[in-house]
N, C-alpha and C positions, 0 to 999 in steps of 0.2 A: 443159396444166399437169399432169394427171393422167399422163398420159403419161411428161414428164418425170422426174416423183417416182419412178414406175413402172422406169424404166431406171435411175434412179439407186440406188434399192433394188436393183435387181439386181446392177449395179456393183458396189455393197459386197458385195452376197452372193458374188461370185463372189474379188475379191478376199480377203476371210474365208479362203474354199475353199483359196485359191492358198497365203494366208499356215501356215494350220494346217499343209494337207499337208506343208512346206517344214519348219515344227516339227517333225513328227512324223518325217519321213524323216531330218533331222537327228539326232533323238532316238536313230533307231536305229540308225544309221549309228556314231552313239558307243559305244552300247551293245554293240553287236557286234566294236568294234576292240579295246573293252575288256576285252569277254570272251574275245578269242582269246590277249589275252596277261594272262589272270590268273595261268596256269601256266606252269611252265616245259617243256618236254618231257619228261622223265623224272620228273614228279611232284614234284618234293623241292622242300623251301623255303627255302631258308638260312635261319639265325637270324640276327638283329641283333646280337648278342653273337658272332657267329664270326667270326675274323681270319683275313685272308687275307695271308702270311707273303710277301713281293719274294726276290726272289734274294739280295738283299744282306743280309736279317735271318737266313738259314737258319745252321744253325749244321753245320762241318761234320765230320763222322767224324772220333774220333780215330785219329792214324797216319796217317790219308791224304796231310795234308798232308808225309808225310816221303817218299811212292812218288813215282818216275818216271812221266809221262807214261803210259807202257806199263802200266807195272803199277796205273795207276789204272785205266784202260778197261777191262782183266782183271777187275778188282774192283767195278766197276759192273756189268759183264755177268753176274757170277756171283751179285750182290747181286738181280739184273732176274729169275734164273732160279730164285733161290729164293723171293721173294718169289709166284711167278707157280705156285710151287709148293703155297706154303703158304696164302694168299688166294684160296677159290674166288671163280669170278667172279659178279658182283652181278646177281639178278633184276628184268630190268625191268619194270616195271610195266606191265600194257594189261589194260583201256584205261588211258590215264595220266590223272592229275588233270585236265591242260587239257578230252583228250577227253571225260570224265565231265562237266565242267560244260557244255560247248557242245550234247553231246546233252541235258544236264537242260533246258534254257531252249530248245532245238528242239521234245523234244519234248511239253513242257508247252504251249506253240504251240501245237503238232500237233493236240494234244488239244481243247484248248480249238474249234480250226477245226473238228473233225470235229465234236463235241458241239453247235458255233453253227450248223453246218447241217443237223443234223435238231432243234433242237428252237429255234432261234432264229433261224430263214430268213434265215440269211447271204448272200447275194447275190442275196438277191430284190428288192431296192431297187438304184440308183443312191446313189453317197454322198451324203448331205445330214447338215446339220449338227440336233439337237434342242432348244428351250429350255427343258428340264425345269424350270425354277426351285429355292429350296432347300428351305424349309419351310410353304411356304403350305399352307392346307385345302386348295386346292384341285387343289393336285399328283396326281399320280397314285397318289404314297404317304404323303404327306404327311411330306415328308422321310427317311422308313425306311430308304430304299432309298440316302441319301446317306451315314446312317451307317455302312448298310451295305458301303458304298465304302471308308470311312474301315477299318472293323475288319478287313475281310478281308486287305487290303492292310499291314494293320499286321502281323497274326498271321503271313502269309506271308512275310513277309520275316525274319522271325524262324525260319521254317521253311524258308526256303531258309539260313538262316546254320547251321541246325542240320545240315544235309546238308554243307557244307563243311567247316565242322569234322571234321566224318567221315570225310571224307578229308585231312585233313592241314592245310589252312589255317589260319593262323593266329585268333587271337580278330580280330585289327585287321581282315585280311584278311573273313573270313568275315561279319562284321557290315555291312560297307562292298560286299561283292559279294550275298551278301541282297538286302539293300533296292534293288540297279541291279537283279537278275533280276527284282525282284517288280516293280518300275516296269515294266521293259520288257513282260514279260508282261502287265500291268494295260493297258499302252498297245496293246501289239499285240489286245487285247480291245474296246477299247473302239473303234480304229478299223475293227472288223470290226464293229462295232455299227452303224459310220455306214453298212453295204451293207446295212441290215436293217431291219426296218420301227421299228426303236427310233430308231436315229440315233442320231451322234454328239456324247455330251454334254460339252459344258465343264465342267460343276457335276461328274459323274462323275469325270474326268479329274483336276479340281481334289483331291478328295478322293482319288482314289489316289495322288495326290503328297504330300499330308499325311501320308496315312494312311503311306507308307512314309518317310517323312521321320523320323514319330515312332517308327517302328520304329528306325531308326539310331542316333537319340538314345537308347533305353530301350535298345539293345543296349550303345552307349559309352560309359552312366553306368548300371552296374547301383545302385546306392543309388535311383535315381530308381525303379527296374523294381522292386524288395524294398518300395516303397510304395506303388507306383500299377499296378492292371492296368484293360486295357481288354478288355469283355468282352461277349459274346454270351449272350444266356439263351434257349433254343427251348425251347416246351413240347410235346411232340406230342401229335398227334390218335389215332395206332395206325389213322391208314388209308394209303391210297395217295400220301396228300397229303404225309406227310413225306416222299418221296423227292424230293420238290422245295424239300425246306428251304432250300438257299440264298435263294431267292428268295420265299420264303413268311412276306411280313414279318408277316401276322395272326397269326406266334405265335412272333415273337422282339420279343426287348426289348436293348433295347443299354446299357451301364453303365459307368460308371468308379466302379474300386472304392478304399479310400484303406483301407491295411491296418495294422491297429495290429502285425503281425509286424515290421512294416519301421521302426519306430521304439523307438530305444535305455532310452528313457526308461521305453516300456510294460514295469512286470518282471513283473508278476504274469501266472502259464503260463497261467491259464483266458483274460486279457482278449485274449492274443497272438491267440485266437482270432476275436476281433471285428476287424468290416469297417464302412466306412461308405460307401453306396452313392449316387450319384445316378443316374438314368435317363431312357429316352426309347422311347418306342414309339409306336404308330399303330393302329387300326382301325377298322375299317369300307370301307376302301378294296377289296380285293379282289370284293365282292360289288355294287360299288354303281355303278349304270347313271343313266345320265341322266335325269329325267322321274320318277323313282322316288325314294321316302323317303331322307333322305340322314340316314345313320349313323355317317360319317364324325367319326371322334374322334380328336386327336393329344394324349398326357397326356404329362407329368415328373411324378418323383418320386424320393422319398427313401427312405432305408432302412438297417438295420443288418442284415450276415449274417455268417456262418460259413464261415471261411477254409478252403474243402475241400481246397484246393492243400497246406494247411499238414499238414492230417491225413493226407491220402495219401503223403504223401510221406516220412511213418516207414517208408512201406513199401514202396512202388513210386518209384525217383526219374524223377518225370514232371515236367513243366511243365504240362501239358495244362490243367490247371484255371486256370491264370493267363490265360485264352483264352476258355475254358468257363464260364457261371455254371448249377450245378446246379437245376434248378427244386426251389420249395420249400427253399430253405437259407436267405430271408429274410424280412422283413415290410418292410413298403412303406406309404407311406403317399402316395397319388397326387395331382396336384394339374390337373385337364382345362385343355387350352388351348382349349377351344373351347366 
């Protein structure tokens, strides 16, 4: 009987294995057809507003229609040789748009595969899948590391939208190819995760699909984005350990901030400056071994701060702090889950 349960457990696992990988090679299979034709060849984008004029709308030279046969061909050819005179020809572009995006999202890959295998022993495992869970104590971060998911993926897709713009994409375009780089990338991450002693997690996955989901939205209704950021607070240490801030949740705290700039009502210029915050953080997790005192603490909390996105931006025009929460710009008032 043991036995049986035994193989059938496996059966599903292996099944799972079968199902994911078919998701995820789909996934990118789209993502890559898509990105090859975001651009046209020569970079340029028509506008929605340009017409494009049939033969039968064109209107034609006056006098023409009074010449012979003969003497029109004459006057097209001399028309073909001045024109070819006075219009230098057009610089093309290289790399061109397309090529510029398909290397962006190669080689952010690229990066990421070189970086996963020295310091996150990428193909030192066989794939296997991981059940990280979401928020329990007893997680490995006690959920940190999911919001973590959520924010980076939201910030960077916003930061891939901001690189296309830059090269010419539209707002529509640029917001809508963002958030597929930031997926695909998040994905092409997280199944190198599964050759690694972390594993590949659903709960992660899940969250980078949000997390760049909300980035689309907050790109396609800026009124929504002028009220609400989502935001990353690090404190550092000033040792060695911030070079690993990404992953160094014992001194980030994650927020959603609700901005009184973004509401019509607020007139008074000092209050435009208040924020109102709610939050999430974790510690005690990095230091804490089995058998040993468990310190393990996961808190929310509330708070009012000071819109530094709002203040810098008389003078530097950045976004950065819609992403960024400065340490020390708030007061908190914490509430422990545990």
């Amino acid at each position: 009987m043991v036995e049986n349960t035994t193989e059938a457990r496996l059966d599903m696992d292996r099944f799972l294995i079968r199902l994911f990988l078919k998701i995820i090679f789909l996934t990118f299979l789209c993502f890559f057809l898509t990105s090859s034709s975001w651009a046209q060849p020569d970079g340029f984008s028509q506008s929605e507003n340009d017409e494009v004029l049939i033969p039968e709308q064109m209107i034609p030279s006056e006098g023409k229609e009074c010449l012979t046969p003969e003497q029109k061909i004459a006057s097209e050819e001399e028309e073909s040789l001045t024109s070819e005179r006075k219009i230098p020809p057009e610089k093309k572009e290289f790399p061109t748009r397309g090529q510029k995006t398909l290397l962006l999202n190669a080689g952010s890959m690229a990066v990421i595969f070189m970086y996963g295998l020295s310091q996150w022993d990428y193909g030192k495992d066989g794939f296997h899948f991981e059940n990280e869970r979401w928020f329990q104590r007893e997680t490995k971060y006690g959920g940190a590391d999911k919001v973590g998911h959520f924010w980076s993926s939201y910030a960077l897709s916003h930061l891939y939208s901001y690189v296309y713009r830059k090269w010419g994409y539209t707002e529509k375009e640029a917001n809508l190819y963002g958030a597929l780089s930031d997926l695909g990338v998040q994905t092409f991450m997280e199944v190198a995760d599964g050759f690694s002693s972390q594993g590949f997690s659903y709960e992660d996955m899940i969250m980078n699909i949000v997390g760049s989901g909300v980035g689309y939205i907050w790109g396609k209704y800026p009124s929504a984005a002028r009220k609400i950021d989502f935001r990353m607070e690090y404190t550092p240490e000033f040792n060695s350990r911030d070079f690993g801030f990404s992953t160094n949740y014992e001194r980030q705290r994650f927020l959603i901030a609700l901005k009184a700039d973004g509401f019509n009502f607020v007139k008074n210029p000092y209050l435009r400056y208040l924020e109102f915050h709610v939050g999430y953080y974790a510690r005690g997790y990095k230091d804490y071994e089995v058998g040993r005192s468990d310190d393990r603490r996961r808190h929310m909390y509330v708070g009012i701060g000071f819109n530094v996105s709002r203040l810098v931006q008389k003078f530097v025009k950045t976004t950065v702090f819609d992403y960024i929460q400065i340490p020390y710009t708030s007061a908190r008032k914490g509430f422990p889950l545990d």
